[in-house]
Each structure stands twice: as C-alpha cells, then as structure tokens.
N, C-alpha and C positions, 0 to 999 in steps of 0.2 A: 607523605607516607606515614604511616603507624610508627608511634615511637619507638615501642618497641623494635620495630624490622629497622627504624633509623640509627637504633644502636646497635644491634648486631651487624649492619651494613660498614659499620663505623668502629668497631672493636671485635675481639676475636670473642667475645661472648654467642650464647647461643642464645637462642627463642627464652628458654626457660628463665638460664640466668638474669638475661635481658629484664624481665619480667618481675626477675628478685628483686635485683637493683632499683627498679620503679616503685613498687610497693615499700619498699626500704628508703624511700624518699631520698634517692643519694641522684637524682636525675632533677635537674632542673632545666625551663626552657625562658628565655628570656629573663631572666631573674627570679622566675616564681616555680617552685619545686612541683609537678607533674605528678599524680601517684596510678593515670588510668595510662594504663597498656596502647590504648585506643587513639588516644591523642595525636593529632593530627600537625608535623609538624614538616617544615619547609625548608627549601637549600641556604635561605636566608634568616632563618631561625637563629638564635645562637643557645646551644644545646651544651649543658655543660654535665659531667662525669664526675662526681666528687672534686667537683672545681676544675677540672680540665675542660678546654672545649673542644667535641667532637667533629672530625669532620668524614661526612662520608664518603667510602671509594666508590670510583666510576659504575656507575651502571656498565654489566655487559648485555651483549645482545648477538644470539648466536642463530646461525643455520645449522640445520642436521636433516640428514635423510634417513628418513625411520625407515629401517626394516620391516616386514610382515612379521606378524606372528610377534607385534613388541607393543608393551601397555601406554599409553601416554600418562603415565603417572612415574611417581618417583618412589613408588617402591614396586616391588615382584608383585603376581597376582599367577596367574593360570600360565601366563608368560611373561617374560623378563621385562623388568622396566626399559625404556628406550635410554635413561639415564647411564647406562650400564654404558653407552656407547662413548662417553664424555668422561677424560681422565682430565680434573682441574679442582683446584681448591675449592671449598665449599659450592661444591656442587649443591648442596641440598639451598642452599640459598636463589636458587633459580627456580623458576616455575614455567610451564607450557603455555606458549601463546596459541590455546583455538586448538583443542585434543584430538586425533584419528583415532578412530579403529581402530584393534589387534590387527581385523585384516587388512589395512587400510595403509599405504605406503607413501613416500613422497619427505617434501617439508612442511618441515615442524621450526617454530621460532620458539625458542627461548631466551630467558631475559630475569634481570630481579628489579626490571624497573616496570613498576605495578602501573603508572598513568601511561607509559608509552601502550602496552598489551593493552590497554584498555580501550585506548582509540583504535586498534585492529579491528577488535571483535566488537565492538558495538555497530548495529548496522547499519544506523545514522551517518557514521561515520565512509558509511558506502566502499570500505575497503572489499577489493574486488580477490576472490579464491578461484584459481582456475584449479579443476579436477582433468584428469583425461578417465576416460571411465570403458570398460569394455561389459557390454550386454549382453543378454540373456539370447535374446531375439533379433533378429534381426531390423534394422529399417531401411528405409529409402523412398523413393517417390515422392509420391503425393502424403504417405505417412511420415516421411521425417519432415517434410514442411509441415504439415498440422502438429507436431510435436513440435516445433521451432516456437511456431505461433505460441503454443499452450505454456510453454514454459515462460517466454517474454511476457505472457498475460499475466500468469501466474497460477499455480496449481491450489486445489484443496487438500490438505493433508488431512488422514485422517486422527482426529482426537485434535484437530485445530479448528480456532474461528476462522482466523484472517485468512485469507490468501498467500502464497510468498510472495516475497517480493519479486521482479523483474530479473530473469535470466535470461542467460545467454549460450544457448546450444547451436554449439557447429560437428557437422558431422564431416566423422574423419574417414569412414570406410562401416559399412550397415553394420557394423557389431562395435565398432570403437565410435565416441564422441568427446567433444570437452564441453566442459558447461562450465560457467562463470556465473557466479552467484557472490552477492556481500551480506549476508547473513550465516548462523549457523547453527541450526535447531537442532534436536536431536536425530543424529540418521539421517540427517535431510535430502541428503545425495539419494541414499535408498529410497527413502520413502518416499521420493518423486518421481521414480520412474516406476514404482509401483504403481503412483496415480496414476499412470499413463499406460499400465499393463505391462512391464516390460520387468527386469530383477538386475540385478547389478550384480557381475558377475567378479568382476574385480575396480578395484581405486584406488586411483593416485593423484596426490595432489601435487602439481607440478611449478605453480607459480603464485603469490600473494601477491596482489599490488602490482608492482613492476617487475621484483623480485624472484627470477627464474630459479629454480632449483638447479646449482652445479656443482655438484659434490659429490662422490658414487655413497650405495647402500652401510648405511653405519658409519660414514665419516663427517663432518663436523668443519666449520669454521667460522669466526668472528665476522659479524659486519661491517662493512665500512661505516664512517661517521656520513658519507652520502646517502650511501642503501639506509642507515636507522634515522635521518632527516626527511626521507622520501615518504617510508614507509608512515610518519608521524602525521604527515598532511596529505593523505590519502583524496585521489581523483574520483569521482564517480562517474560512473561506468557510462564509455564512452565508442567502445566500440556497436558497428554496422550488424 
C-alpha cells in the first residue's frame, strides 16, 4: 500500500499529517528515509517513525445493506452518505468495494484494504455480482429465452467497443429477474436492458461471489476471516 495510507493505518495520524511527516523526512523504510507519499510499501517492510517501527492494524472488511435514496461515497451529496449508517472509529479510513446507485439497494463491501477490493472489481478476476432486478416491461416465452441467449452472448452498450462480458439471466416472474454479471461499467445493469428495450425499474444487489446479503436495510456487520478468504480467490462463473 501507499506509504502514506501505511502510516495512518499504523498511527493515529491522518492523510495530511501522514504526508507532513514524509516530506519532513522523519519516515524511513528499510533503513533508507522515503520523502514520496507514493511509495509503495509491504507487511514485510520494516517502516520506522522517528525511529520507532510501525506496525499496521488489521484490515477490516465489512457488509452493509445500503438503503435507497443513500450515496456510495463517504460524504453527503443530493442524499446522505451510506457511511452515515456505520458508527466506528475512523470510518473515513474505509472506502466502497464496487459503488450503487442512490437508487440502487442491497450490498455494499467495504474495507481499507486497497489489494483485497481490487481483486473484486477487476473483471479478470471473474468475481460474480448477482443483482435481482424488477422491469419496465414485461417478459416471457420465446422473449425471455432470446434475452437469456443475448445477455450470455453479450450485449452492445451504447458509447462501447467491446461487447460485455457473459451474463447470467434467470427469470423470476415476467417483471422480476436476476442477472449475474462480473464486471462493472457504468450503469451497466441499466444500460443493458435498455439494449434489449426494456428500463429497470428498480435494483438490488443481493449477493457477490458466494456472499448472500443477510443484514436488514442500514445494518452492517464484519466478515468472517472465511467470507474475506473466499471472496479473495474469487470462482468464475459457473453456473447453468
């Protein structure tokens, strides 16, 4: 991680002062004193503080089931940060694993450890997002099977080259579906059923990975050390 974030992970400093102290040449990593912010250091480093050595506290890694009508950012905007729902020490030292929508409900992972969230969202990494999604339109027949087909292909989005990648729609009743998808572009959810004529009337995301959402609306709880080993070495998609 960033040196910077390595000491304030590791002292009650914040981003700023963090940053003073680096510039101030009072941080050294391995024996040799560090003055960029940027620097890139490891659990195995040895990180010293005006000659102490630093060690950092645990990564957390939390569930929460956002609310509608709540920002995934960690401050207020048009409506209330989802942060607002989490009473714990240095909250601001957490960040959103993979952001929703205001209108956009379900779980949210957060975390202040920057390489776990990273192997989430990258799509390589084939970590699987089930949404349950309720429709504009109705389907069924012979049209929710040519929408099964199109999504598994993959759609054209508009203002995209590629294709997306390979989804996964099961239909739950002509106006409700889930769909499974391991990427996650802008709007993606919407603007795939838009390719396909249809508008997304409401969204929830109900599971990552293996990870079910079980928490009611605005409540919160920590990961097992299972659920955040699971979720690190992520399956690709294997369901029929």
């Amino acid at each position: 991680m960033r040196l910077d974030k390595f000491i304030c992970k590791s002292t009650e400093l914040n981003r700023h002062q963090a940053s003073e102290c680096i510039d101030r040449g009072e941080i050294s990593v391995n024996g040799g004193v560090v003055t960029d912010v940027r620097f890139q250091v490891h659990e195995s480093n040895e990180v010293l503080y005006r000659g102490l050595r630093l060690v950092a506290r645990p990564s957390r890694y939390i569930m929460l089931h956002k609310p509608i009508h709540t920002l995934s950012s960690n401050v207020d905007g048009d409506y209330p940060s989802l942060f607002r729902c989490i009473d714990i020490e240095r909250v601001e030292d957490l960040h959103i694993v993979g952001r929703l929508d205001a209108d956009t409900t379900g779980l949210v992972l957060l975390t202040d450890d920057g390489r776990w969230s990273f192997d989430i969202i990258r799509p390589d990494k084939q970590c699987e997002k089930t949404y349950r999604v309720t429709l504009r339109d109705p389907i069924g027949g012979d049209e929710a099977a040519d929408m099964i087909a199109r999504f598994k292909h993959g759609l054209q989005l508009q203002n995209e080259q590629a294709l997306t990648l390979p989804a996964i729609l099961k239909v739950v009743t002509e106006k409700e579906v889930l769909l499974t998808i391991t990427e996650g572009k802008y709007h993606q959810v919407k603007r795939m059923f838009a390719a396909v004529g249809n508008r997304v009337n409401g969204l929830h995301r109900e599971q990552i990975g293996d990870l079910n959402l079980d928490v009611t609306v605005g409540n919160w709880r920590y990961l097992t050390d299972v659920e955040v080993n699971r979720l690190s070495t992520p399956t690709p998609q294997s369901k029929a």
